[in-house]
C-alpha positions in Angstrom: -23.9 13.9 2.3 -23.1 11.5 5.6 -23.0 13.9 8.1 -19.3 13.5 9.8 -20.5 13.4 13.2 -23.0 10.7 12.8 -20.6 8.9 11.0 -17.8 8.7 13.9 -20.3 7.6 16.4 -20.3 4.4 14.8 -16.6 3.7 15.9 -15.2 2.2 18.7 -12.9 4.7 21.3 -10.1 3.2 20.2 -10.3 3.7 16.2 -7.9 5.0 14.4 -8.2 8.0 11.8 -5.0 8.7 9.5 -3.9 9.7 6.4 -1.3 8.1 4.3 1.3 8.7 1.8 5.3 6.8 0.5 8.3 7.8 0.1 8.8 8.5 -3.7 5.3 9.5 -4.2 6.2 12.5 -2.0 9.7 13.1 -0.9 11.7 14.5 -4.2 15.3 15.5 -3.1 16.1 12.4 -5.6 19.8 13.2 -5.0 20.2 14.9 -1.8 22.1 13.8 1.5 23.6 10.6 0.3 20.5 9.1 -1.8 21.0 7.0 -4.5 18.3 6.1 -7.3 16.1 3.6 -7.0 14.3 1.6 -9.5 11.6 3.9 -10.2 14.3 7.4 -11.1 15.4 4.9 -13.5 12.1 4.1 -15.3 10.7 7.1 -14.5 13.5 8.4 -17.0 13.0 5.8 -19.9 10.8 7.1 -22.8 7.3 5.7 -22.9 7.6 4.5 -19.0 5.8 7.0 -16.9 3.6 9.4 -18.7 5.0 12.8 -19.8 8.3 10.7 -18.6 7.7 12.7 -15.1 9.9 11.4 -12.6 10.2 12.0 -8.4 13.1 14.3 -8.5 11.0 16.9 -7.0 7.3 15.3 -6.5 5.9 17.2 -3.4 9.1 18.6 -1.9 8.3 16.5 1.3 12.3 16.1 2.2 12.1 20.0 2.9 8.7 20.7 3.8 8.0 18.1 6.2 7.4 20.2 9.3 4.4 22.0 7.7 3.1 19.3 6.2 3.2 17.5 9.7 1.5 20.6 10.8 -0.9 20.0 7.8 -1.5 16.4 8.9 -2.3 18.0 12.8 -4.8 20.3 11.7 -6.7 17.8 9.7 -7.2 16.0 13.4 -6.3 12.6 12.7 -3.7 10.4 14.7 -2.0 8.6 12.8 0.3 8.8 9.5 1.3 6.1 7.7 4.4 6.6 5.7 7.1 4.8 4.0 11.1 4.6 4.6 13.2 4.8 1.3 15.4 2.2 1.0 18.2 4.3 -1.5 18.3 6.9 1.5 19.2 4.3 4.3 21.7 2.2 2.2 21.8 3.6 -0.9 23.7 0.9 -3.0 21.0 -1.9 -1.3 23.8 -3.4 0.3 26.9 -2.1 1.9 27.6 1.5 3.4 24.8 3.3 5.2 23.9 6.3 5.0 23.3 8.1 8.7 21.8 11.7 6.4 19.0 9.1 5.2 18.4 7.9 8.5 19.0 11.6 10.2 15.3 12.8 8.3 13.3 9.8 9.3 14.5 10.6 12.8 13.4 14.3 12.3 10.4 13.2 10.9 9.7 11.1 13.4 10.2 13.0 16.5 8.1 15.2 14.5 5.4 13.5 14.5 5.5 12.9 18.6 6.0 16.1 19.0 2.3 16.9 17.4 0.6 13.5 18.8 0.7 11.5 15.9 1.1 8.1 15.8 3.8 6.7 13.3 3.1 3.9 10.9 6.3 3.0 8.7 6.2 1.0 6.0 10.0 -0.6 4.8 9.2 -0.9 1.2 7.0 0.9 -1.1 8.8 -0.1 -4.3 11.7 1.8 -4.5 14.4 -1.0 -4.7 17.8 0.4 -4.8 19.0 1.0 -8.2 22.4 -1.1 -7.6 21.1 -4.1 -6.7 19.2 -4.8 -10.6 23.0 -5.9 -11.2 22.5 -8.4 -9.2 18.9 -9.8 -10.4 17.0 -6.9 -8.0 13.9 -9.0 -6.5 14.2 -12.3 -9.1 17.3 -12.7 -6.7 17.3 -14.9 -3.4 20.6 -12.0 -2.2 17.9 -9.3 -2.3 15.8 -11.2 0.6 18.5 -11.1 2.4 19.8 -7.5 2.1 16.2 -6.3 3.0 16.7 -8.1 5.8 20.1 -5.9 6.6 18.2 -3.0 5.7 14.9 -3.6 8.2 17.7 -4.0 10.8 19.6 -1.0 10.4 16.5 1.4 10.5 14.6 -0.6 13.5 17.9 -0.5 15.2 17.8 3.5 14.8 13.9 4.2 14.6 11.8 1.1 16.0 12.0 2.8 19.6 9.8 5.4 17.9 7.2 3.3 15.8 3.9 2.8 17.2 3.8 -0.5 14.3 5.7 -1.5 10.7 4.7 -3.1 7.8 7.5 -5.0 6.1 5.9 -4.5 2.4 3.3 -2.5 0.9 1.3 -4.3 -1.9 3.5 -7.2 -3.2 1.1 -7.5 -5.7 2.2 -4.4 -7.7 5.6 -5.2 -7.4 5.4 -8.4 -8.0 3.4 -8.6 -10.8 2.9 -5.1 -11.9 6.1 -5.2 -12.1 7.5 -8.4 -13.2 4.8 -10.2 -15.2 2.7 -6.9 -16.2 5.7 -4.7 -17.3 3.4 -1.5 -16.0 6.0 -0.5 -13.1 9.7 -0.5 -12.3 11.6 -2.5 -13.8 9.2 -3.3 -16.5 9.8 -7.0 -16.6 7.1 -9.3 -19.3 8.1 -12.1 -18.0 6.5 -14.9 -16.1 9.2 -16.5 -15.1 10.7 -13.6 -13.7 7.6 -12.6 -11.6 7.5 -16.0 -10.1 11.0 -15.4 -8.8 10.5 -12.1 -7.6 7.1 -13.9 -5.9 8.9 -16.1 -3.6 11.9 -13.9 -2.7 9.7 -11.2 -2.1 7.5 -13.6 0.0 10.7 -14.8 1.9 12.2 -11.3 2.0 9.2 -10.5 4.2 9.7 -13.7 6.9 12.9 -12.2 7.0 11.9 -8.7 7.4 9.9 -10.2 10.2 12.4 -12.0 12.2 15.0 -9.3 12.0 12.2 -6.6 14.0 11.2 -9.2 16.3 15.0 -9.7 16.8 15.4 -5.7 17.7 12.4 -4.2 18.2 10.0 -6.8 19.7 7.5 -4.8 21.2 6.5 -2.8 17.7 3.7 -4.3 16.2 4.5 -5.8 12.8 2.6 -6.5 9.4 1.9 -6.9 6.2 -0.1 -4.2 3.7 -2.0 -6.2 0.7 -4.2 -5.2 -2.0 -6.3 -8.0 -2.1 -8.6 -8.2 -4.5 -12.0 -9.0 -4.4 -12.3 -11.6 -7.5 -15.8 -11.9 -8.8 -17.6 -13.6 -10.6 -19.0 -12.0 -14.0 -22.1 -14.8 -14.0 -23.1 -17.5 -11.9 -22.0 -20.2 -14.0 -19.5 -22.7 -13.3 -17.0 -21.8 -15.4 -16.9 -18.1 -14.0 -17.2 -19.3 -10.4 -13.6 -21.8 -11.4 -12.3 -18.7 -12.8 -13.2 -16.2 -9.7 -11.0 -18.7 -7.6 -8.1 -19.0 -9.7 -8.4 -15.5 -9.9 -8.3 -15.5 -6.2 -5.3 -18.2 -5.7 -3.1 -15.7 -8.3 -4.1 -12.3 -7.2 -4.3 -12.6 -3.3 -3.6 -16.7 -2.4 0.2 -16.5 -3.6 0.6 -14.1 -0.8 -2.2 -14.8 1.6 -1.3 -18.5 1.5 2.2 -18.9 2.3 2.5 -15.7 4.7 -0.8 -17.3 7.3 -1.1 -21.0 5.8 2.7 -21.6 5.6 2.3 -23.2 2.1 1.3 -22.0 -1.5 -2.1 -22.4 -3.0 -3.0 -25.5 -4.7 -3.8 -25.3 -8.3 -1.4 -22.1 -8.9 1.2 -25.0 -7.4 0.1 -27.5 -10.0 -0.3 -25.0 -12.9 2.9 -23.0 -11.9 5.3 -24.4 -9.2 7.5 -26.1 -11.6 8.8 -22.6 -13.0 9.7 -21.1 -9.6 12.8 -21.2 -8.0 13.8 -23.2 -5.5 11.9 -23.4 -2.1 14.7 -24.0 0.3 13.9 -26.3 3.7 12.5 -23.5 6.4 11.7 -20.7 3.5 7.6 -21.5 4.6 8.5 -21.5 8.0 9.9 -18.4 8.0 7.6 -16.4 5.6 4.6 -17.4 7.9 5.9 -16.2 11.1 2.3 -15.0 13.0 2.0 -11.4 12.8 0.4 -8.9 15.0 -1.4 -6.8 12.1 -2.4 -6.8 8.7 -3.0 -4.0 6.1 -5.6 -4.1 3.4 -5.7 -1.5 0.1 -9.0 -1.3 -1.3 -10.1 0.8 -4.4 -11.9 -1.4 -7.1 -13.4 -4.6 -7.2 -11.7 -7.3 -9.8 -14.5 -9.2 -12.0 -13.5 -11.7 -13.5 -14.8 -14.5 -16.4 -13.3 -17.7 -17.5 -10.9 -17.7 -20.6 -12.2 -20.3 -23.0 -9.2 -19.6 -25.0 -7.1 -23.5 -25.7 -3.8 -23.4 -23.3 -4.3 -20.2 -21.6 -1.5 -19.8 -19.0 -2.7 -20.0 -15.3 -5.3 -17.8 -13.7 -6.6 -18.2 -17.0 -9.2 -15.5 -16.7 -10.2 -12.4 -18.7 -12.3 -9.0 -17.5 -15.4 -9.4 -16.5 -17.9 -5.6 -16.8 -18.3 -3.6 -14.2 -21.2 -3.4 -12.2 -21.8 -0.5 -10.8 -21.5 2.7 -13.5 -20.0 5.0 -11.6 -16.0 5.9 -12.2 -13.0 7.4 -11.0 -11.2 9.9 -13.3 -8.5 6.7 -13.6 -11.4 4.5 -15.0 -11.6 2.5 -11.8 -15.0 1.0 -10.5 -17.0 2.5 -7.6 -18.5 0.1 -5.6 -17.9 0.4 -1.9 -19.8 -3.4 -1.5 -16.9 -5.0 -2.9 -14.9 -3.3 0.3 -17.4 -5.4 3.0 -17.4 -8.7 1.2 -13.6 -9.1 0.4 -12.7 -8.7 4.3 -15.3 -11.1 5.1 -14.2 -13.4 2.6 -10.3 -13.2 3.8 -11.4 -13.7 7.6 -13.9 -16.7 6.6 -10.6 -17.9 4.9 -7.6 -17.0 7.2 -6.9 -17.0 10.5 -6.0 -13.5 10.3 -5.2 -10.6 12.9 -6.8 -7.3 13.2 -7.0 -5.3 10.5 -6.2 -1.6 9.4 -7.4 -0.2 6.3 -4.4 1.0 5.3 -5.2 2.6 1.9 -8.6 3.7 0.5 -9.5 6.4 -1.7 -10.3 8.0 -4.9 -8.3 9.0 -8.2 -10.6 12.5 -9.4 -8.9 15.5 -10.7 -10.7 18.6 -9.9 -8.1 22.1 -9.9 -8.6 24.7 -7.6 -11.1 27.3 -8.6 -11.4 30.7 -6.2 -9.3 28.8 -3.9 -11.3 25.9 -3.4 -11.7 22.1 -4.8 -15.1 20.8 -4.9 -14.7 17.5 -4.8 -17.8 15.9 -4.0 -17.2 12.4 -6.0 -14.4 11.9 -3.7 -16.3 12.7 -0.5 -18.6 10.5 -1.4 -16.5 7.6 -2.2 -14.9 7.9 1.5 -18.2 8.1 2.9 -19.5 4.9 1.3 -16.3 3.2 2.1 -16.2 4.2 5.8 -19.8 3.3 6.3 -19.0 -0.6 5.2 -16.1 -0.7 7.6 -18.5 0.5 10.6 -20.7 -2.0 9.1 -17.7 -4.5 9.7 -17.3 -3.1 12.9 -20.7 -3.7 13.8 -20.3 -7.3 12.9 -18.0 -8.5 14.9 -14.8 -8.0 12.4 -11.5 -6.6 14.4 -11.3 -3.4 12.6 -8.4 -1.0 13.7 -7.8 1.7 12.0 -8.3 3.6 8.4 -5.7 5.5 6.5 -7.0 7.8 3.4 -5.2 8.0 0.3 -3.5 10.0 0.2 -2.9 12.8 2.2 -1.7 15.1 -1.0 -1.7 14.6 -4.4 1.5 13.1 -5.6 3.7 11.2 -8.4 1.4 8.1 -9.2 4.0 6.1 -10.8 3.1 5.2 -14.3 0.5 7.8 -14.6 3.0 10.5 -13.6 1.5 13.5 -12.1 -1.6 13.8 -13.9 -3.6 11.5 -11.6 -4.8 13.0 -8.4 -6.0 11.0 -5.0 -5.7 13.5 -2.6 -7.2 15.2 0.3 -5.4 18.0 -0.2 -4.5 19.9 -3.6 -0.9 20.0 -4.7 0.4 22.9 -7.1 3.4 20.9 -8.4 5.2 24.6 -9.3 4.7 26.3 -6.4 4.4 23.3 -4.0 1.2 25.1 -2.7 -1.3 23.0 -0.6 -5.2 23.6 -0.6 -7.6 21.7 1.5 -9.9 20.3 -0.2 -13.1 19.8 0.3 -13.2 15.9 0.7 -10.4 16.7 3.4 -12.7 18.9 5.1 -15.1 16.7 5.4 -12.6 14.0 7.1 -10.8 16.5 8.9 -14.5 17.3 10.8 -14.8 13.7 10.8 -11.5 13.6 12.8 -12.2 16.0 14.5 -15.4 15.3 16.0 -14.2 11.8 16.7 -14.5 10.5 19.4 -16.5 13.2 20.8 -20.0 11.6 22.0 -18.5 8.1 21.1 -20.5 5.5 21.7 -17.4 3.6 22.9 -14.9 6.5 24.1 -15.1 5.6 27.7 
């Protein structure tokens, strides 16, 4: 086992340690104060959706136990929590009347959280698209850009004096393709038209997100939170190599691209552009407005191999095996490597601001037995993970900050309830927390930094 303390003396002073978490992952109270549904208590309720057809109605009773799992987050030692707002409790029909009840608990939670010295990293979107605004095309619309625009200024108006930074989205990816092309999360689209839409109004929905903080709350940092994915190659021949970059121009360049080149990549242009919607004059001026921060979500690498198959629709790719043998209980790839090379890769290819970890972490579903979890597969995977980021830092790279997912077991959209990633245990009927021990090993971590830091002066 890395030992904790010789682990946080390889950070800089001014690292930060936090957990994370989102809003319907965590909050339940689906229908209290004013709250609409959202996209996700609508698929979450369709047959064959979500397994078991488990749905956030209750998840981890955060809406009413938020002060002692604040006090939770305090004891583990870390200083920041990165959380996200939900759009159905701020203006529940997407567009028209808000709702002050939805904004009264992000204030609570917020003061909260200065209250106990924890910094407060809010995320405006973490999927849950209001419910009402499907009517009107939900994210294949250019109107939804625009009303999450309204929305980002209504809650910086009332919180942003509060936020120590934002991020406009988390993981377009999933909800653009997962979502759109994929059918695997709300609203269960197949369609690639569809996810091409939802691509660039998503894309210009952030620009505007953008403008509308720097218009209220100009001194809060802002970002963006991406999965990227690290696309290799499953040999070293050309064909795999082509493949690996169209995989890279699909996955991560349709959103790298336009948000810090100002224009879409290349040959997902020429394979694709003719099915998108329009791109209005000023669209690619405003989606790359420079921003202060980035995100990056990192769990699995993505190998990929070229598909030989006649007429195969752009990336053209298939799955490449996995390298390294060992697995999380959700089948994904271990292989901390992958971690180190992608951010390399995206700074030798961007001109990109510092960077937070903003997700990392480990699906593995171990109960409590005698009042303890013994997770060591989990402990290890955050131990491998945080010792490439120090190796980043050592290098040179503009590493911020690290945010463990998650913080407590909770609803993992499709997969329902039965997929854990947490630091701490859940008891989804009695809503009782237990420590486990991978959060014991980060809370010491926390704890001891930065305690005989190399850079704490």
């Amino acid at each position: 086992m890395i030992d904790p303390k010789a682990l946080a003396s390889r950070f800089p002073g001014d690292f930060l340690f936090g957990v994370a978490t989102a809003s319907f992952q965590i909050e339940g109270a689906s229908k209290a104060d004013g709250r609409k549904p959202s996209i996700w208590d609508a698929f979450s309720n369709m047959p064959g959706r979500v397994f078991g057809r488990h749905n956030g109605d209750m998840a981890c009773d955060h809406y009413n136990r938020w002060e002692s799992d604040l006090d939770l987050i305090k004891d583990m030692g870390v200083t920041g929590y990165r959380f996200s707002i939900a759009w159905p409790r701020i203006i529940p029909d997407g567009a028209g009347p808000i709702n002050e009840k939805g904004l009264d608990f992000y204030d609570r939670l917020i003061d909260g959280l200065k209250a106990r010295g924890i910094k407060a990293y809010a995320t405006l979107y973490h999927w849950d698209l209001p419910l009402a605004l499907m009517g009107e095309g939900g994210w294949t619309a250019r109107s939804t850009a625009q009303a999450f625009q309204r929305y980002t200024k209504v809650v910086m108006e009332r919180l942003g004096d509060r936020l120590d930074a934002v991020a406009t989205f988390n993981e377009p990816w999933c909800s653009v393709w997962l979502s759109h092309l994929y059918g695997v999360h709300a609203p269960g689209e197949r369609s690639m038209d569809a996810a091409l839409h939802a691509l660039h109004y998503t894309n210009l929905a952030h620009g505007l997100s953008v403008q509308a903080i720097r218009e209220i709350a100009p001194n809060v940092p802002v970002g963006l939170v991406l999965n990227a994915h690290e696309t290799l190659p499953g040999s070293d021949s050309a064909a795999d190599k082509a493949a690996a970059e169209r995989a890279h121009q699909f996955h991560n360049g349709v959103f790298f691209d336009p948000v810090f080149k100002g224009e879409y990549p290349a040959e997902f242009l020429a394979a694709l552009g003719h099915r998108m919607p329009k791109i209005e004059e000023g669209d690619l001026a405003i989606i790359s407005q420079k921003l202060d921060w980035w995100g990056l979500n990192y769990y699995t690498p993505m190998r990929v191999a070229d598909d030989p198959t006649p007429g195969a629709e752009f990336p053209a790719t298939v799955g490449a095996p996995p390298v390294s043998k060992v697995k999380t209980d959700i089948g994904w790839e271990v292989y901390a490597p992958a971690l180190k090379s992608l951010v390399e890769r995206l700074y030798a290819r961007y001109d990109l601001p510092v960077c937070y970890i903003t997700e990392n972490g480990a699906c593995y579903n171990m109960e409590v037995e005698g009042g303890e979890v013994e997770d060591q597969l989990r402990l290890d995977y955050y131990a491998e993970h945080l010792d490439k980021v120090a190796d980043l830092i050592a290098e040179g790279y503009p590493m911020q900050g690290y945010f463990a997912w998650s913080l407590m077991d909770n609803f993992e959209w499709a997969e329902g309830y039965k997929m854990r990633f947490g630091l701490v245990h859940v008891d989804y009927d009695t809503q009782v927390r237990t420590l486990k021990k991978s959060g014991k090993w980060y809370r010491d971590l926390a704890l001891e930094f930065p305690k005989g830091n190399f850079k704490a002066d």
